[in-house]
N, C-alpha and C positions, 0 to 999 in steps of 0.2 A: 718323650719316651718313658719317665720315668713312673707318671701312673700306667703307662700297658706294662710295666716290670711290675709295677706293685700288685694288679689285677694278676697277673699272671702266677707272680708267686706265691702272693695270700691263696690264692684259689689252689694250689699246689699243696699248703701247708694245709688249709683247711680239709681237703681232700684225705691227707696223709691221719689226722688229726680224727677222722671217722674210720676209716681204716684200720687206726690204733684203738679203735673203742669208743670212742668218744660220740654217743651215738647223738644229740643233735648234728652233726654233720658226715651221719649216712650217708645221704645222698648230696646227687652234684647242685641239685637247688639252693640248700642252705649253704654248702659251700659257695655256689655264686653269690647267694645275696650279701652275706659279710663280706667275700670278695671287695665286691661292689662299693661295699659299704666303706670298708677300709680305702680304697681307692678316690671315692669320692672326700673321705675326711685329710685325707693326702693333701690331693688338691685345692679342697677348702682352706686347709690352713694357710695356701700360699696366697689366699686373697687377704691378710693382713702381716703378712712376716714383711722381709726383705726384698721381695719377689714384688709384692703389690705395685710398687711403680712399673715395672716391666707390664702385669696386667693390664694397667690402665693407659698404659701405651698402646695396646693391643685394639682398643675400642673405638672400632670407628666414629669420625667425628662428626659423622651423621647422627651420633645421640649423645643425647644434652648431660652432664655430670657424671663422665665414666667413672668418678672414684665411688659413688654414690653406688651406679650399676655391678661393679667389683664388689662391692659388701653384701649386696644384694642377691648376686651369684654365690657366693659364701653361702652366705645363710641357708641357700635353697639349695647347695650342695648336703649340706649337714641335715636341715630337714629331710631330704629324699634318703641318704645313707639310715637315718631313725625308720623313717618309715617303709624302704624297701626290711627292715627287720623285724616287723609287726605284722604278721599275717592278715589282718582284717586291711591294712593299709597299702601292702605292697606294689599291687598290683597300681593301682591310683598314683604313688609315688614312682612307680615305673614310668607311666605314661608321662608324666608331671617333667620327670627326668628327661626324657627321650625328646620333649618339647623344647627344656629348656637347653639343652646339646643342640637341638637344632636354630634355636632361636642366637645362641653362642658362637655360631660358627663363622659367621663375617668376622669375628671377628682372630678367628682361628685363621682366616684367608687372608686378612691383612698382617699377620704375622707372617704368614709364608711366604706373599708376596713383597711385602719389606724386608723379607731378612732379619726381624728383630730378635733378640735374643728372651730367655727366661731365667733369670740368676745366670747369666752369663753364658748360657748356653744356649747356641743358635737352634731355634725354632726348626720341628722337621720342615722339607721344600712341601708343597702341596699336594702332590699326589701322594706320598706317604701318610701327610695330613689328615687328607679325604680317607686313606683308608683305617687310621685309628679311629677318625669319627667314627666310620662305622661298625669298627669291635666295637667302643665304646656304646653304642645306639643296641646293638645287639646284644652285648650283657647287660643292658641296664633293661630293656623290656623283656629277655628271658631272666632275670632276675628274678621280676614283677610277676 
């Protein structure tokens, strides 16, 4: 739950933040994409903090070297956050995003269905799951 607070608020702030003047974030686009962006480096950095074991608990054992696939979702969080911020790029790192959230989600489904936790904190049940994915999936392609 804590990137849909983080998406939520950035996008709030960023909103308020054009509002006040600040005219890169006129409109609600640039506010989503730094949104976005901010929320994705959120979560990026829990692929090497404290948190990374709990990740690579997450990873079904259907694929070979979850600690490897964890760094790797990292990276591609962080690249998509740069590139949803580049206009010639955005839209590309949309899609890019939107793939790799869905290519991510087994193993969002065996958090839900084991109950496991994320820095101690239990994982939403799945239907709640399912429906962050898809705010998630939707501000990251209307980001784009």
């Amino acid at each position: 739950m804590v990137p849909f607070y983080a998406l939520i608020a950035a996008f709030l702030l960023f909103r308020v933040l054009g509002l006040a003047g600040l005219s890169y974030f006129d409109g609600w686009h640039t506010s989503l994409q730094a949104a976005v962006a901010v929320m994705l480096l959120l979560t990026a950095s829990a692929h090497w903090g404290k948190m990374r074991p709990d990740l690579i608990r997450m990873v079904p054992p259907v694929f070979p070297n979850p600690g490897f696939l964890v760094s790797v979702t990292g990276w591609l969080e962080i690249a998509g956050a740069i590139g949803l911020l580049i206009p010639a790029t955005s839209k590309a790192a949309s899609i890019c995003l939107a793939v790799m959230l869905i290519a991510m989600f087994p193993a969002n489904i065996r958090a839900a269905k084991e109950k496991l936790t994320i820095g101690g904190r239990p994982v939403p049940r799945l239907v709640p799951r399912i429906v962050l994915q898809i705010v998630f999936l939707a501000a990251v392609l209307s980001a784009g």
